[in-house]
C-alpha positions in Angstrom: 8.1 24.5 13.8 5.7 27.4 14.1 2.5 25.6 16.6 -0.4 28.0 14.5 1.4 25.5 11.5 0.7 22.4 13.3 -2.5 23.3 14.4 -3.3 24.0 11.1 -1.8 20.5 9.2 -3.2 18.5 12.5 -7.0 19.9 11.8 -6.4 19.1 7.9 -5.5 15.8 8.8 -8.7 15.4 11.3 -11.5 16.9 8.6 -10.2 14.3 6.3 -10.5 11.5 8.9 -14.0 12.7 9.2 -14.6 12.2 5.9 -13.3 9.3 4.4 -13.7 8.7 0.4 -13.4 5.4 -1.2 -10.8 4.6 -4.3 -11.6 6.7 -7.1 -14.1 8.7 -5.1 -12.0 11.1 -3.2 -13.5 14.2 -4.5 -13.5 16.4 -1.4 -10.0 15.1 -0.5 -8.9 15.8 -4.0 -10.5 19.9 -4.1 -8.7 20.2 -0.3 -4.9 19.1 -2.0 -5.7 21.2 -5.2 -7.2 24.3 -3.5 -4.3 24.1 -1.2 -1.4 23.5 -3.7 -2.7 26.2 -5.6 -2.8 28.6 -2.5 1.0 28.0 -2.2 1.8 28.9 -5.3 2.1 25.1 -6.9 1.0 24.6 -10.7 -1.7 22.0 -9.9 -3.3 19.1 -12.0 -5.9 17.3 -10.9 -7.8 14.7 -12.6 -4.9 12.3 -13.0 -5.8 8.5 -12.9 -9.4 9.6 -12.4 -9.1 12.0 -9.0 -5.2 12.2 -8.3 -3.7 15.4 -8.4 0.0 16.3 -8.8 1.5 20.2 -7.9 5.0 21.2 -9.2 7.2 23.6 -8.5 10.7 24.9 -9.6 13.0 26.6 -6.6 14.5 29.6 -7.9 17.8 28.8 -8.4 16.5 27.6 -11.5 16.3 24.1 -13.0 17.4 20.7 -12.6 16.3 17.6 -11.0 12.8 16.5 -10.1 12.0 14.8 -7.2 8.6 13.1 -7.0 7.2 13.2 -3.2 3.5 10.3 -2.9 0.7 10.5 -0.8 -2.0 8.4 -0.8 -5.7 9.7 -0.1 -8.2 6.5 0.1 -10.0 5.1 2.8 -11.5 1.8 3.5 -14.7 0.3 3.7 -14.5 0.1 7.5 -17.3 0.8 9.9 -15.1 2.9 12.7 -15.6 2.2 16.2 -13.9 5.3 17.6 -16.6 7.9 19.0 -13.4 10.9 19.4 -15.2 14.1 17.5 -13.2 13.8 14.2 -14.4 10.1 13.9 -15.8 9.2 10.5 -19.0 10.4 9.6 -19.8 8.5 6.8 -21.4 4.9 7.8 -18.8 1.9 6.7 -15.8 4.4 5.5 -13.1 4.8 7.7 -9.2 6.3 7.3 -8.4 3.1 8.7 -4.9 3.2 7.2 -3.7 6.9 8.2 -3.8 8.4 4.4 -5.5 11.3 6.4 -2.2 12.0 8.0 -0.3 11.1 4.9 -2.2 13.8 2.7 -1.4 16.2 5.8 2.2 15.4 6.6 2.7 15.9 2.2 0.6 19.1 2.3 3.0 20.7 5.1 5.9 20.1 3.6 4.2 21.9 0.4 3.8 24.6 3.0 7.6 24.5 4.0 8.7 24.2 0.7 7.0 27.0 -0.9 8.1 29.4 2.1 11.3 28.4 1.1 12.0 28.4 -2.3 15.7 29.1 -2.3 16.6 25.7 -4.2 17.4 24.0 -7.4 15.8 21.6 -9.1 11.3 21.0 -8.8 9.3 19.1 -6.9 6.5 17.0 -8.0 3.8 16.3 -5.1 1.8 13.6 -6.2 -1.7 12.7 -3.8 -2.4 9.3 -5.4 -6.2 7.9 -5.2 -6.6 4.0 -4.9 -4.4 2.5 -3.1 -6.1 0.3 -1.0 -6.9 -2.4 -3.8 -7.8 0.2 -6.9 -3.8 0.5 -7.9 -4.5 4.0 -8.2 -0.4 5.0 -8.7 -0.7 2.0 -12.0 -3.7 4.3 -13.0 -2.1 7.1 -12.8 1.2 6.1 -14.5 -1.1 5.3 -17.5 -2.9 8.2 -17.3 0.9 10.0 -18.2 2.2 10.8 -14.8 5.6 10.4 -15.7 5.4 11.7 -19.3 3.6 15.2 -17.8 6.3 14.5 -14.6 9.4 13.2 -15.5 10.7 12.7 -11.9 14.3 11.6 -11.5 13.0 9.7 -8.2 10.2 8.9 -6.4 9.6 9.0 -2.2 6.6 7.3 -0.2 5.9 7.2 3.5 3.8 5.3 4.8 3.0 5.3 9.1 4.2 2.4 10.9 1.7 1.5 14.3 4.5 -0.5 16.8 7.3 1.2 15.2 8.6 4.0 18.3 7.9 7.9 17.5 10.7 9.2 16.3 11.9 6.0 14.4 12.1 5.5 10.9 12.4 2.3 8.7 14.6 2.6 5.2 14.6 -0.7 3.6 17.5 -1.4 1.3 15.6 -3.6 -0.9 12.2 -6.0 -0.5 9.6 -3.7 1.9 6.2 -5.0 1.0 5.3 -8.2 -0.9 3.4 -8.9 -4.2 -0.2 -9.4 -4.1 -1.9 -12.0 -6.2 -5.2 -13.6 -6.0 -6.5 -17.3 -7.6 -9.1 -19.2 -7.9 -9.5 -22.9 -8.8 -12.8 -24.3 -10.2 -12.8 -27.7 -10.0 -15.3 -29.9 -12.8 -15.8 -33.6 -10.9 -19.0 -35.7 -11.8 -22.0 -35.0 -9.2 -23.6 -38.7 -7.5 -25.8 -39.3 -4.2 -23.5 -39.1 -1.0 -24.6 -42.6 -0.2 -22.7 -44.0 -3.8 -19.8 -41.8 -4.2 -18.3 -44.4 -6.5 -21.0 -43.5 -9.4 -19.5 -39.6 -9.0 -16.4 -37.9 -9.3 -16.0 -35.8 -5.5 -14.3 -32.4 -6.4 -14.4 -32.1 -2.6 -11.8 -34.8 -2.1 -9.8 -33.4 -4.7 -9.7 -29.9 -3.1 -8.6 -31.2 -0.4 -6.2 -33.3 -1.9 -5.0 -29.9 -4.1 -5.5 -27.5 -0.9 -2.5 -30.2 1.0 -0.3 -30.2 -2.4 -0.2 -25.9 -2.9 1.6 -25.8 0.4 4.4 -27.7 -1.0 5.1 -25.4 -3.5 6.1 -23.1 -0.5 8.2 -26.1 1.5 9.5 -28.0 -1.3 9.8 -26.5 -4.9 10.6 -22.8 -3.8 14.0 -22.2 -1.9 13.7 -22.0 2.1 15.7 -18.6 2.0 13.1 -16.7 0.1 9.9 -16.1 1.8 6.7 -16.5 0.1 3.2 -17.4 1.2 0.4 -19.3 -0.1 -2.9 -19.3 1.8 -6.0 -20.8 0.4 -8.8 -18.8 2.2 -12.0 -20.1 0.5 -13.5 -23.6 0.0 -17.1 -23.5 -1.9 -18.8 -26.7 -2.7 -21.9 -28.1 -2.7 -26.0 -27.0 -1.5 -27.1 -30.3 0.2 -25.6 -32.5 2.8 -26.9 -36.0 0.9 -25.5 -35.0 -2.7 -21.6 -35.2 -3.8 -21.8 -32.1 -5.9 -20.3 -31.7 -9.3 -18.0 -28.8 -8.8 -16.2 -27.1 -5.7 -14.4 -23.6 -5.8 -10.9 -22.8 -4.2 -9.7 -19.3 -3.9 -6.5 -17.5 -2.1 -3.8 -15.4 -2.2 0.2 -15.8 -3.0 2.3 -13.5 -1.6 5.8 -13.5 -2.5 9.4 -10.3 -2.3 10.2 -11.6 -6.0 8.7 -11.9 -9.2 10.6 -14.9 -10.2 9.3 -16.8 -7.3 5.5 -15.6 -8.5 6.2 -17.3 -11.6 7.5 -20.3 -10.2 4.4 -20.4 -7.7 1.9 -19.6 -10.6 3.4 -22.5 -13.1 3.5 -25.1 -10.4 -0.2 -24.6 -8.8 -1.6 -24.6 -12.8 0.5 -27.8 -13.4 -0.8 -29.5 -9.8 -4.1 -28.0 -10.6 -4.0 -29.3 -14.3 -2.4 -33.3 -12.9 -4.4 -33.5 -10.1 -7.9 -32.9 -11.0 -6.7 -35.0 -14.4 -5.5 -38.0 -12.3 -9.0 -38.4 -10.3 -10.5 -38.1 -13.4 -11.7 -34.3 -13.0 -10.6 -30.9 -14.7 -10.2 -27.9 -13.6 -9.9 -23.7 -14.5 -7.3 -21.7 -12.8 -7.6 -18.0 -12.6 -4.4 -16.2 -11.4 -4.9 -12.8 -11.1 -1.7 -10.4 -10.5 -2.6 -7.1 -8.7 0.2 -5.4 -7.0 4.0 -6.2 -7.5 6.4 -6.6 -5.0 7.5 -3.1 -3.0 11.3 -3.2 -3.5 13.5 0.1 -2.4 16.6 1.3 -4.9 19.2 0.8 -1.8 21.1 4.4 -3.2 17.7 6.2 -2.4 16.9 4.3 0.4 20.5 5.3 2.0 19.9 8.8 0.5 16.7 8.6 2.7 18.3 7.5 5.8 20.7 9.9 5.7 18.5 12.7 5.2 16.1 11.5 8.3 19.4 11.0 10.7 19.8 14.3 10.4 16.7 15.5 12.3 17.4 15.6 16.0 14.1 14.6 17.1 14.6 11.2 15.0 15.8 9.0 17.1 16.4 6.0 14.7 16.4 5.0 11.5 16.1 1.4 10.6 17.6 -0.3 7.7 17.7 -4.0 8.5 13.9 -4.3 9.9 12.1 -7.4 8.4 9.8 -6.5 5.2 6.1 -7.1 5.5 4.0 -9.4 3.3 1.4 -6.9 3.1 1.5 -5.2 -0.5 1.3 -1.1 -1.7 0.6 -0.4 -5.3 3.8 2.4 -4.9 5.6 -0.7 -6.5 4.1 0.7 -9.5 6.4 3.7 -9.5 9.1 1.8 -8.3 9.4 -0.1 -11.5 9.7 2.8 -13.1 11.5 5.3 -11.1 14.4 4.9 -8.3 12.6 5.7 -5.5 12.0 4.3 -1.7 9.0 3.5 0.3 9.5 4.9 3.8 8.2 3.8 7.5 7.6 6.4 10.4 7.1 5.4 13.6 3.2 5.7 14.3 3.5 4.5 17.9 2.2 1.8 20.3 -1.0 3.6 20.2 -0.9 5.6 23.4 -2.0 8.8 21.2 -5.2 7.8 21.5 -6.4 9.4 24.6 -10.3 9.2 24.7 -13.3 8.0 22.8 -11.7 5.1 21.1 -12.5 1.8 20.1 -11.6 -1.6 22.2 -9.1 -3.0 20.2 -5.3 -2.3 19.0 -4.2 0.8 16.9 -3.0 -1.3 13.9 -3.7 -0.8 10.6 -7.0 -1.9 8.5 -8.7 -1.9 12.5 -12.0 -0.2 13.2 -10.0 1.2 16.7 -7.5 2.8 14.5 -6.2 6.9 14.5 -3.0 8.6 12.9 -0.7 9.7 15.3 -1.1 13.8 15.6 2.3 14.1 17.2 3.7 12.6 14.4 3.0 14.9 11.7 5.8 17.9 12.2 8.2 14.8 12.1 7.0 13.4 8.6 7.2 17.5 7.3 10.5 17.3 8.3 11.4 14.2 7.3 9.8 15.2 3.2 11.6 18.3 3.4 14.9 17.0 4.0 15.0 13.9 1.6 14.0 17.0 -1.2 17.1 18.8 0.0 19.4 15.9 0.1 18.4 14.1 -3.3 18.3 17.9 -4.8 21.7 18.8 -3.4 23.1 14.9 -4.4 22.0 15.8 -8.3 24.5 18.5 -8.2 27.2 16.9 -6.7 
C-alpha cells in the first residue's frame, strides 16, 4: 500500500488516541468519520443512536447486496500512563481498548473502497459510539440502523494484544460471553454483636448465599458449558459492636448461552428467595441483563477466514481459539444480522518503543497503545471480506 496512505490512517489513529471521548460523547471523533466519509464520496448520516454515524455507498456495477462493516469509537475512563506524544490529553480518558485504531483501520478501507469502486452491491460503514458499557450498537439498532441500512451481514474487528501480527481469529460460533450484573439485598433483624440471638445476621446469611451461588456453576449447570459467577461486593454494616439489619451482595454472571443465563438467573432468585426465608430473612434480587453473548454465524465466520487467508502477509487465521468471557455489545447486531466478530493480532506489545507505561499492553490497561504496524493489515483484511461476501451474493 501506498506509505503517504499509511502515514496518513496511522496519524488519524494517533489524534484520536490523543483525544479520547467517552460513550455518547464522541463528538470530535464523530465530525472526523463524517467529514472524512463525506470527502470520499460516502452518503453520510450521523447522529444515529445519539453520535454514531453510518456512510454508504453503491459500486458501480450497480445494486445488490449490502454488507455492513462496525467500528467502535469510545474510550474509557482511564487515567493513561504512557508519556509517548500522542498520549491522551484529557485527564482520566484513555483509548485504552484500541477503538482509535479501529476507527482508523475502518476509515482506510473507506479510502480503498472509494478508489475502487468497480463492484456490485453497497457498503454500509457503521462507527458505533458506546461500546464500552453504553450498548451503543442496541442504541443504534433502535434508533433504525437496520431499517435506514438493511445490511445482508454484519463484520467487526476488534485487536487482539498476545495474538502474533499477522494472525487472525474467526470463531465459528461463541467469541465473547454475555454480560449480566445482580445485586442481592438482604432484609435480617439488626441486634448488639454481643446477643446475636435477639437479631437476624444478614452477614451470616451472605455468606451462607455467597458459598451456595457457586454451586449453580459446579452442580446445576452442565460441566461442558462454561459460565461464571463471581460475587465481587459484600456491603454490611457501619459499626464493629452492632449486627446490622441488612447486608448488600453484588456481581456479575458471565455465561456463551442464553439458556444457561436463565438457568443461572432462576436458580440464584430461588436460593436467594429459600435461603434468606429459611434464616428467617428476605431478600430483593436485581438481575440486570446488559450485553448478550457474542456468537459468530459459522457461514460468515468461514467467509471471513477465507477472505483473510488470502492476504500474504497473514500468516494465520484461527478458527478453533478459545472464546473469551469478556462481552461486546456487537452481539446486538448479531441477533439480528449474520455477521462475525473478528480478532487481529495486536502483538506481544513490542510496538511500543518509548515513553510507555510499566505494565503489559493488554486491554482496559493504563500502559496500553494500538499497534501502528497493524493498520495496513486490518484495511486489507475489511476490504477483502467486502469483496468476498459481495462476490458470494452473486454466486
Amino acid at each position: 500500500m501506498n506509505p503517504s496512505k499509511i502515514e496518513t490512517w496511522v496519524n488519524t489513529r494517533r489524534d484520536i488516541h490523543a483525544h479520547p471521548e467517552l460513550r455518547y460523547e464522541e463528538n470530535r471523533t464523530a465530525k472526523i468519520v463524517a467529514d472524512r466519509l463525506t470527502e470520499l464520496g460516502y452518503s453520510v448520516e450521523t447522529g444515529i443512536g445519539q453520535t454514531g454515524v453510518v456512510g454508504f455507498l453503491t459500486g458501480t456495477q450497480g445494486k445488490g447486496k449490502t454488507v455492513g462493516l462496525r467500528a467502535d469509537m469510545d474510550a474509557l475512563p482511564i487515567q493513561e500512563r504512557n508519556q509517548f506524544p500522542h498520549a491522551s490529553q484529557y485527564a482520566g480518558k484513555m483509548h485504552a481498548c484500541g477503538h482509535d485504531g479501529h476507527v482508523a483501520m475502518l476509515l482506510g478501507a473507506a479510502q480503498e473502497i472509494s478508489e475502487n469502486r468497480d463492484f456490485k452491491g453497497s457498503v454500509a460503514l457503521i462507527f458505533q459510539p458506546a461500546e464500552e458499557g453504553g450498548a451503543g450498537a442496541q442504541r443504534m439498532i433502535e434508533d433504525g440502523l437496520f431499517e435506514r441500512y438493511p445490511v445482508d451481514a454484519v463484520f467487526a474487528m476488534h485487536n487482539w494484544p498476545g495474538l502474533h501480527e499477522g494472525e487472525f481469529a474467526a470463531h465459528t460460533g461463541p467469541v465473547m460471553a454475555s454480560s449480566n450484573e445482580f445485586s442481592v439485598e438482604i432484609h435480617a433483624k439488626g441486634a448488639h454483636a454481643a446477643m446475636p440471638d435477639l437479631g437476624i445476621d444478614p452477614v451470616v446469611i451472605a455468606a451462607q448465599l455467597i458459598l451456595a451461588f457457586q454451586t449453580i456453576i459446579s452442580r446445576t449447570c452442565k460441566p461442558v458449558d462454561p459460565a461464571v459467577l463471581s460475587v465481587t461486593q459484600i456491603q454490611a454494616g457501619e459499626a464493629i459492636n452492632v449486627i446490622p439489619d441488612r447486608a448488600t451482595l453484588q456481581g456479575t454472571v458471565r455465561t456463551f448461552s442464553l439458556q444457561t443465563l436463565d438457568l443461572i438467573e432462576h436458580q440464584m432468585r430461588k436460593l436467594s428467595t429459600e435461603m434468606c426465608a429459611a434464616f428467617g430473612a428476605s431478600a430483593e434480587m436485581k438481575f440486570e441483563r446488559k450485553y448478550p453473548p457474542t456468537v459468530n454465524t459459522p457461514e460468515m465466520a468461514a467467509l471471513a477466514q477465507h477472505a483473510i487467508e488470502s492476504i500474504p502477509e497473514v500468516t494465520a487465521v484461527h478458527s478453533n481459539l478459545p472464546p473469551t468471557m469478556g462481552a461486546e455489545d456487537f452481539a446486538f447486531m448479531l441477533q439480528h444480522k449474520p455477521g462475525a466478530y473478528l480478532w487481529i493480532g495486536n502483538g506481544e506489545g513490542g510496538h511500543r518503543t518509548h515513553g510507555h507505561g510499566i505494565g503489559p499492553c493488554t486491554l482496559h490497561n493504563p500502559s496500553y497503545d494500538f499497534n501502528d504496524k497493524i493498520l495496513p493489515l486490518g484495511v486489507k483484511a475489511w476490504l477483502a471480506i467486502t469483496h468476498a461476501f459481495l462476490k458470494s451474493a452473486q454466486d
